[in-house]
C-alpha atoms as one frame of an Amber mdcrd trajectory, in Angstrom:
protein
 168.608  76.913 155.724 165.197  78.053 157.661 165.187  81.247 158.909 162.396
  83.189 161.067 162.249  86.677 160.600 160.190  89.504 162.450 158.174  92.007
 160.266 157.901  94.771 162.632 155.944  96.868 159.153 153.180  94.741 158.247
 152.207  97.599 155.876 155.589  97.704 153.603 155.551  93.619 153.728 152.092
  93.898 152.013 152.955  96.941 149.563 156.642  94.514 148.875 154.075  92.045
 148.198 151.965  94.048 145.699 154.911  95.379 143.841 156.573  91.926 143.265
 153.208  90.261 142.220 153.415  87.750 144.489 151.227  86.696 147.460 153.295
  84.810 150.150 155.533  86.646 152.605 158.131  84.063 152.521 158.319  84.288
 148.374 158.701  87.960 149.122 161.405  88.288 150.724 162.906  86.133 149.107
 162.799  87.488 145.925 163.743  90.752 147.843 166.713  89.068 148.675 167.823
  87.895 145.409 167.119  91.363 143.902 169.082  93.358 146.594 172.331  90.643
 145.572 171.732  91.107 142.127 171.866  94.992 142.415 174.763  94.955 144.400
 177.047  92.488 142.843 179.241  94.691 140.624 180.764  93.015 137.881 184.724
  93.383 137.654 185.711  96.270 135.450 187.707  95.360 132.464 191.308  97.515
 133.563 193.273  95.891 130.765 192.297  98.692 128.345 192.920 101.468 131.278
 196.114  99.615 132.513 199.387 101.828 131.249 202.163 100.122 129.216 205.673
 100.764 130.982 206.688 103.888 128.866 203.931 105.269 130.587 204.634 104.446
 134.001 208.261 105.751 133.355 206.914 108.981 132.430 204.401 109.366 135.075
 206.817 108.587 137.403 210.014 110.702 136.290 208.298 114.115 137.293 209.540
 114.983 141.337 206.986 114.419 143.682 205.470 117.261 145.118 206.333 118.325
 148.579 204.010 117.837 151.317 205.004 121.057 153.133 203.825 122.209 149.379
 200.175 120.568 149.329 199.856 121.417 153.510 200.402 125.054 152.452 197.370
 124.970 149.208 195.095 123.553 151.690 195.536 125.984 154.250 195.365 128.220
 151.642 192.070 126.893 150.365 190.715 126.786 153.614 190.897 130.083 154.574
């Protein structure tokens, strides 16, 4: 797919272009683009060694939940 794209900052295009060693505008932002992707694409976190076997969940779960009125009343607490 072709694309045409507006620089309105000739002056970071060029410095883009001197920090990525390269010395076409089109190979620069495309290698911008792959780098941006790359830093963003998270790899899944491995949750099997955080997930909790079912005595755990039975435990976490047997303790009465704490009443809202309860946590509305810290806050306002806090706050003041």
């Amino acid at each position: 797919m072709s694309v045409t794209v507006e620089i309105l900052d000739a002056e970071k295009l060029k410095r883009v272009r001197r920090l990525l060693g390269v010395n076409d505008d089109a190979e620069a932002v495309k290698i911008s683009i792959e780098k941006t992707l790359k830093s963003f694409s998270a790899e899944k976190p491995d949750r099997s060694s955080h997930d909790f076997s079912d005595e755990d969940w039975d435990e976490l779960f047997a303790q009465p939940m704490i009443p809202s009125s309860v946590i509305d009343e810290a806050i306002r607490k806090e706050r003041e």
